[in-house]
TORKOLKE-60881 format. One record per residue (C-alpha): x, y, z. Coordinates in steps of 0.02 Angstrom, whole numbers. Last residue first. Layout:
// residues N
<pt><xx>X</xx><yy>Y</yy><zz>Z</zz></pt>
...
***
This chain:
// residues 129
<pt><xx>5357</xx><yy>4352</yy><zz>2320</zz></pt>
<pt><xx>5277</xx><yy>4376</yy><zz>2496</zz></pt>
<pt><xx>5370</xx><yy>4528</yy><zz>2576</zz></pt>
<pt><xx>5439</xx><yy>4488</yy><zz>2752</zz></pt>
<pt><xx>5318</xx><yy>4536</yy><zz>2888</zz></pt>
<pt><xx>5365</xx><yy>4720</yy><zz>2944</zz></pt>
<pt><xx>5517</xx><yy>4699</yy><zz>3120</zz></pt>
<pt><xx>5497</xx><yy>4716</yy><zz>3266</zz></pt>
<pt><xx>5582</xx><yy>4683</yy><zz>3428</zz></pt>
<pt><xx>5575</xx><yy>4644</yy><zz>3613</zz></pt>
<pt><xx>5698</xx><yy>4673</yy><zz>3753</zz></pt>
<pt><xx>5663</xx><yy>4650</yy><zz>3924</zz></pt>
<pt><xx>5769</xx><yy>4789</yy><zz>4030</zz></pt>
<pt><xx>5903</xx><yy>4716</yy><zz>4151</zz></pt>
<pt><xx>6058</xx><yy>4791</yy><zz>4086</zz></pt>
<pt><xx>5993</xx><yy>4702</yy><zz>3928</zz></pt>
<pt><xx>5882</xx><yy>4557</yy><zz>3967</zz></pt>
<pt><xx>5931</xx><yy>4389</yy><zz>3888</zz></pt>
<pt><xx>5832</xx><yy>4298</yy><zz>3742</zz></pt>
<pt><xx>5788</xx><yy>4441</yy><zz>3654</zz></pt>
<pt><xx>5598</xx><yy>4431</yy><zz>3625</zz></pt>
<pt><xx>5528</xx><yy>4416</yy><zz>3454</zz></pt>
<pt><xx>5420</xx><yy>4523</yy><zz>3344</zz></pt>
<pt><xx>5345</xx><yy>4492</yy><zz>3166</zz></pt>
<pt><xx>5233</xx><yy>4633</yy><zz>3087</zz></pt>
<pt><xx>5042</xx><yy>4691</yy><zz>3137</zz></pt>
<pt><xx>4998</xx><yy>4764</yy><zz>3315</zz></pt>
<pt><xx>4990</xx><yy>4623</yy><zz>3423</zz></pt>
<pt><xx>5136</xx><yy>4555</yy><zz>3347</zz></pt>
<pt><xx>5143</xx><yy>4394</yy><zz>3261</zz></pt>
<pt><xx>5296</xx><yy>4287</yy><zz>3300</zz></pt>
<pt><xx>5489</xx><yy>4226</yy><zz>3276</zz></pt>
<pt><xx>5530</xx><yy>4136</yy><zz>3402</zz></pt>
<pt><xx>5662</xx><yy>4176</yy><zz>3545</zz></pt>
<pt><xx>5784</xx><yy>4306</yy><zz>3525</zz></pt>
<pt><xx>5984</xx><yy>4287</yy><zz>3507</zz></pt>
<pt><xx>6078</xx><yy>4476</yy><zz>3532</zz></pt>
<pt><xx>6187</xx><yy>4501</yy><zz>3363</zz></pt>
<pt><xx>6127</xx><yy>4393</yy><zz>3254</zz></pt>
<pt><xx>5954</xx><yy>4421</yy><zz>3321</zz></pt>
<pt><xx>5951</xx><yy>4606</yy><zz>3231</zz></pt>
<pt><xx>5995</xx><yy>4508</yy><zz>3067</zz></pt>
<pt><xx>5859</xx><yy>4392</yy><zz>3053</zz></pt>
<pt><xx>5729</xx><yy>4508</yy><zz>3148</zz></pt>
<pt><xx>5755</xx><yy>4635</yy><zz>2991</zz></pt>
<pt><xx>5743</xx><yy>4820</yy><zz>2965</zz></pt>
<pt><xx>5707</xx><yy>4869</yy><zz>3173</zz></pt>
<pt><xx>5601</xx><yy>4950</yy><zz>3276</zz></pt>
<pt><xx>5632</xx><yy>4949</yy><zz>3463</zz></pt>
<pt><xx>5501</xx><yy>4852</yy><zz>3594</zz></pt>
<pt><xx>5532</xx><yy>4909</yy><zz>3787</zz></pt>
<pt><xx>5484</xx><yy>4783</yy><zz>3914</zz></pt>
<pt><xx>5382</xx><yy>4741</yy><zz>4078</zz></pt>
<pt><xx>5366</xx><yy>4899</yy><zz>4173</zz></pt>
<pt><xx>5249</xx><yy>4896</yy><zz>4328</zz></pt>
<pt><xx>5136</xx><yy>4789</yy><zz>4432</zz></pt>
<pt><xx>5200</xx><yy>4676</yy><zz>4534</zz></pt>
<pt><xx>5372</xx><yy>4599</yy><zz>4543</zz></pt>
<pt><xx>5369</xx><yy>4430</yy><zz>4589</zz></pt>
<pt><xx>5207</xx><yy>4365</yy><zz>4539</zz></pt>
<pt><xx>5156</xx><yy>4478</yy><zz>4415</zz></pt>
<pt><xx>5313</xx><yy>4437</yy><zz>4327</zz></pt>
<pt><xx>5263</xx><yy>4258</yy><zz>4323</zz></pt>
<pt><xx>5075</xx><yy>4299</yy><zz>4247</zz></pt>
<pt><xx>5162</xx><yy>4406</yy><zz>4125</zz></pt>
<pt><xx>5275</xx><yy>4241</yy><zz>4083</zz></pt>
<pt><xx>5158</xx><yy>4105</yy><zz>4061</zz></pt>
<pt><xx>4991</xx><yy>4061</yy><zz>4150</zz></pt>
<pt><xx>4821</xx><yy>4104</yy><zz>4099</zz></pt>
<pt><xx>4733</xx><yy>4278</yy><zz>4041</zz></pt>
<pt><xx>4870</xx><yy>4383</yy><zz>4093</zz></pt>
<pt><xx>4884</xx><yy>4602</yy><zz>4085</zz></pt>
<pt><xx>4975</xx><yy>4684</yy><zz>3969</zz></pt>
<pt><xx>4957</xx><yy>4857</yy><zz>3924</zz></pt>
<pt><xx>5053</xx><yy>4934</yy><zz>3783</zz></pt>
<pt><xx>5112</xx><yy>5122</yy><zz>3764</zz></pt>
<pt><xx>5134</xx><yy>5176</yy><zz>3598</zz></pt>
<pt><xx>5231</xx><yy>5289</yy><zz>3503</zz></pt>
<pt><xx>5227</xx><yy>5429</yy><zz>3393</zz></pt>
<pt><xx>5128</xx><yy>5535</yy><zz>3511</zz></pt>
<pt><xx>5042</xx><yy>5436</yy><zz>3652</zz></pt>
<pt><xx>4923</xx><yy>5311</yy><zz>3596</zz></pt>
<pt><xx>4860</xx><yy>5171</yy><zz>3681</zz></pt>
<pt><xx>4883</xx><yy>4967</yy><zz>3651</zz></pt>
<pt><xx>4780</xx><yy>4855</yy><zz>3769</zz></pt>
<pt><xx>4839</xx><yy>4677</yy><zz>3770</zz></pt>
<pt><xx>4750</xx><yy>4531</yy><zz>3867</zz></pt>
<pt><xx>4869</xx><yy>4386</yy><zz>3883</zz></pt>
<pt><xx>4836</xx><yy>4180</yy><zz>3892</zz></pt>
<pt><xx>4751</xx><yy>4161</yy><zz>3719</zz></pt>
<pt><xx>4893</xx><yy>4071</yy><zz>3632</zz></pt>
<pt><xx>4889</xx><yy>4201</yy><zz>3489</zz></pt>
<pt><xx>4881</xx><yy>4351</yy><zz>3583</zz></pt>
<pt><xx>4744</xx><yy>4454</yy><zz>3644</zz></pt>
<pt><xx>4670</xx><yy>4626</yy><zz>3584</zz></pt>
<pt><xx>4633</xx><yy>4772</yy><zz>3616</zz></pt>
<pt><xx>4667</xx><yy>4915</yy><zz>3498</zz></pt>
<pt><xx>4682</xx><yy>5104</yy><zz>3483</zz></pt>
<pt><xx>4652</xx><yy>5169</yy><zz>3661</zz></pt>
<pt><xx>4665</xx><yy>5346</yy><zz>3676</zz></pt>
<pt><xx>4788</xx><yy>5424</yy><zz>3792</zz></pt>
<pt><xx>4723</xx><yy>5588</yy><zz>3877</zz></pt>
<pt><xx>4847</xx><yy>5569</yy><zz>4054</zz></pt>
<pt><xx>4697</xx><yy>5549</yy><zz>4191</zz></pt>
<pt><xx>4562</xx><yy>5465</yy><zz>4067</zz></pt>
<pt><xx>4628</xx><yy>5379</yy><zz>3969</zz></pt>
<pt><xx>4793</xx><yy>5316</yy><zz>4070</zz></pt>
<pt><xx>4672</xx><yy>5267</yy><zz>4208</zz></pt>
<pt><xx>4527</xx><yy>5194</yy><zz>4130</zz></pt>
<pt><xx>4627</xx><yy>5075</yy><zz>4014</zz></pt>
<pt><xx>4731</xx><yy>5036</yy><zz>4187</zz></pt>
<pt><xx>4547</xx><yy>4988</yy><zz>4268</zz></pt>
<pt><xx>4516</xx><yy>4880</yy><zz>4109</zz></pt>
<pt><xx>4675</xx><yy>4774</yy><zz>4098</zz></pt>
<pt><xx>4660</xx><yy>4742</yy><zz>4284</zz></pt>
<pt><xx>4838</xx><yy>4651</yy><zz>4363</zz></pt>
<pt><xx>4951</xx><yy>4748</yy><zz>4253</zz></pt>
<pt><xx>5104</xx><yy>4714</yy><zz>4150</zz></pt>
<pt><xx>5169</xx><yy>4883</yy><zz>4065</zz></pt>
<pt><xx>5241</xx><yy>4877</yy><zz>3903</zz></pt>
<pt><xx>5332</xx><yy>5024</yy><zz>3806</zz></pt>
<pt><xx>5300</xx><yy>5031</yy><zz>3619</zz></pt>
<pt><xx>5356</xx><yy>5051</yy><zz>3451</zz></pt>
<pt><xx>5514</xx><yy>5151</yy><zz>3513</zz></pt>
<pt><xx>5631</xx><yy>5186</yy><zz>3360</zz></pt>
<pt><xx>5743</xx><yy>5128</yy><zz>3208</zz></pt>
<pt><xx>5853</xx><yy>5007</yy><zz>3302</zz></pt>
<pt><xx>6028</xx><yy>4973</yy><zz>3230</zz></pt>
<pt><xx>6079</xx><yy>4798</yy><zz>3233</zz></pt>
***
């Protein structure tokens, strides 16, 4: 597997809006998108910065954000890397399913953290032929 580049950096938050305001206003990121994802239980905020972007996650319901919140506060939650193909990047390091990400393509989550660091990555849908 050979990652392309950064698509985003996550950070889980408690207020989805109040960390919108902050990273707008005090560092000049623009919000591109909200959204939430598929199961409804987290509240995404993606902002520009650059070539990248930096998502905000904050939970709706239970599941894993929620569980991070929890026990470690606010803070980082993962790094997402480009890549050609899901299939062939999980070869290599396992990842969960296969989903939608919040900002087009397929993504999945590695299934074990890599020197600590959550792991997710992304790949374009597969061509329909």
């Amino acid at each position: 597997m050979k990652a392309k580049r950064i698509n985003h950096i996550a950070i889980a938050v408690n207020d989805l809006d109040a960390a919108v305001e902050t990273f707008t206003k005090d560092f000049g990121l623009t919000l591109i998108r909200e959204a939430t994802n598929g199961p409804g239980t987290l509240g995404m905020a993606f902002l520009e910065v650059g070539d990248t972007v930096l998502q905000l996650v904050t939970p709706i319901g239970p599941g894993p954000v929620r569980d991070f919140l929890d026990t470690k506060g606010e803070g980082l939650h993962h790094i997402c890397f480009d890549v050609e193909s899901l299939k062939e990047a999980t070869e290599t390091h396992p990842g969960g399913p296969i989903d939608k990400g919040g900002l087009g393509g397929q993504v999945s989550f590695l299934k074990e953290s890599v020197h600590g660091a959550v792991i997710e990555l992304s790949a374009p849908l597969p061509e329909e032929g």
